[in-house]
C-alpha positions as CSV (number, residue, x, y, z in Angstrom):
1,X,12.5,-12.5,-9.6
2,X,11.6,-10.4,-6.4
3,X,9.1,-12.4,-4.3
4,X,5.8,-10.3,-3.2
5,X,6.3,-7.8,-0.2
6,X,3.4,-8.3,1.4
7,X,-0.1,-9.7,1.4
8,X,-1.3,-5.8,1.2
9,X,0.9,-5.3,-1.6
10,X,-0.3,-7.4,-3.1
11,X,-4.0,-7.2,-3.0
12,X,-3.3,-3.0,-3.3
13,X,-1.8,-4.2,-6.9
14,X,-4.6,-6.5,-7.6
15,X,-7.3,-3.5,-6.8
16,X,-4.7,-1.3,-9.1
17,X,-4.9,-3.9,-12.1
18,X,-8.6,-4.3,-11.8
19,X,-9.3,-0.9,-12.1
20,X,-6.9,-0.5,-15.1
21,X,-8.2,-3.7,-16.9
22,X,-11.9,-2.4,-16.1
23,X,-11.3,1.1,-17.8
24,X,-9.2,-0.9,-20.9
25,X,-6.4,0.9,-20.4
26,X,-2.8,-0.4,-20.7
27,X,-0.1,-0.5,-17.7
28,X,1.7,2.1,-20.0
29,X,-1.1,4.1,-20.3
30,X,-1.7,4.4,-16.6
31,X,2.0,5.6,-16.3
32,X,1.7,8.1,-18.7
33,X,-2.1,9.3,-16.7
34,X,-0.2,8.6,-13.2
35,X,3.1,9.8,-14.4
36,X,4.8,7.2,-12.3
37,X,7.3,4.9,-14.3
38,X,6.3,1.8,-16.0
39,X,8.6,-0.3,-14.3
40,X,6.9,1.2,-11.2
41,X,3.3,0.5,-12.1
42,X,4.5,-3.3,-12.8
43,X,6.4,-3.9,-9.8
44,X,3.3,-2.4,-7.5
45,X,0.7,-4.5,-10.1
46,X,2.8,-7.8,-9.2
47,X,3.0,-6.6,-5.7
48,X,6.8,-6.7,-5.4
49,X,6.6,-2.9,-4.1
50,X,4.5,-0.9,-1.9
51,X,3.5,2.0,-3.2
52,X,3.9,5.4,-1.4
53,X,1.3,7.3,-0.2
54,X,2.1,9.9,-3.2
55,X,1.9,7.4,-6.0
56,X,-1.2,5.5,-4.7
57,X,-2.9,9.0,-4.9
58,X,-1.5,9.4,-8.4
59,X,-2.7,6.2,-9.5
60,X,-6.1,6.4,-7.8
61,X,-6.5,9.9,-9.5
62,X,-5.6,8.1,-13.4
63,X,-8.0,5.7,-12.7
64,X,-10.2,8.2,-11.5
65,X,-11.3,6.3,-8.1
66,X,-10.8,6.9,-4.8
67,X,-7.7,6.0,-3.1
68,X,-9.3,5.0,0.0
69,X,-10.7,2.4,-2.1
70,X,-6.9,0.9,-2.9
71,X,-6.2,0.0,1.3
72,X,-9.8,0.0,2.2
73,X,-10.3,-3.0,4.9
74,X,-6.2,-3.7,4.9
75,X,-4.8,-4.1,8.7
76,X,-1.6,-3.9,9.8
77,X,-0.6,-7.4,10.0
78,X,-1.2,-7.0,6.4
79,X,2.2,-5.5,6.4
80,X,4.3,-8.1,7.3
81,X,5.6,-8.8,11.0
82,X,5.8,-5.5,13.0
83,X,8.7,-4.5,14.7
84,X,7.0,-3.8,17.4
85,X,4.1,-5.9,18.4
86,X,2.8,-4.4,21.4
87,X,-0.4,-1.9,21.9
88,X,-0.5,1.8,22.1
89,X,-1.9,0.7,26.2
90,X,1.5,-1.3,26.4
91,X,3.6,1.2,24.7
92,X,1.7,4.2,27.5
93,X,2.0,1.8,30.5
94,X,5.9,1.2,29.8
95,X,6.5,4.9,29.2
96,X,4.8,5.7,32.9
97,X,6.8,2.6,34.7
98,X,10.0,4.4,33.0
99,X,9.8,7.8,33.9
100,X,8.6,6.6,37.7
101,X,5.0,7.4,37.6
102,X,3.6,3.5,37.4
């Protein structure tokens, strides 16, 4: 069984499943509304996959809430590590000391 894929997936699939439950509507109800797969909906209600920025919206529009409200107060560290974990200043300050103007 696939392990979660991240702490925001899984509290994005939490939000997801207590909107569902709140409106007594089935997971296969909501794929039908969202039309997004079944096996999707679970997998992004058990957190095990992200959703993207297209099928939050469709979800979020069956449910008839806001999809702001799905990521509201996430951060990136949410994520998982980042491949990069440097600041935009760090990431500016290298780019001048590169191209000789630092």
């Amino acid at each position: 069984m696939p392990g979660i894929h991240s702490s925001a997936a899984r509290i994005i699939g939490e939000r997801i499943r207590d909107a569902r439950r709140a409106l007594g509507i089935s997971m296969d109800d909501l794929s039908e509304l969202a039309e997004v797969s079944l096996t999707t909906i679970g997998k992004i209600e058990r957190g095990t996959q992200s959703p993207t920025a297209e099928t939050l919206v469709r979800i979020a529009s069956a449910l008839e809430i806001d999809a702001g409200s799905l990521i509201s107060g996430l951060q990136a560290k949410d994520f998982g590590e980042r491949e990069h974990a440097y600041t935009v200043k760090d990431f500016l300050r290298a780019r001048r000391e590169l191209s000789g103007r630092g």
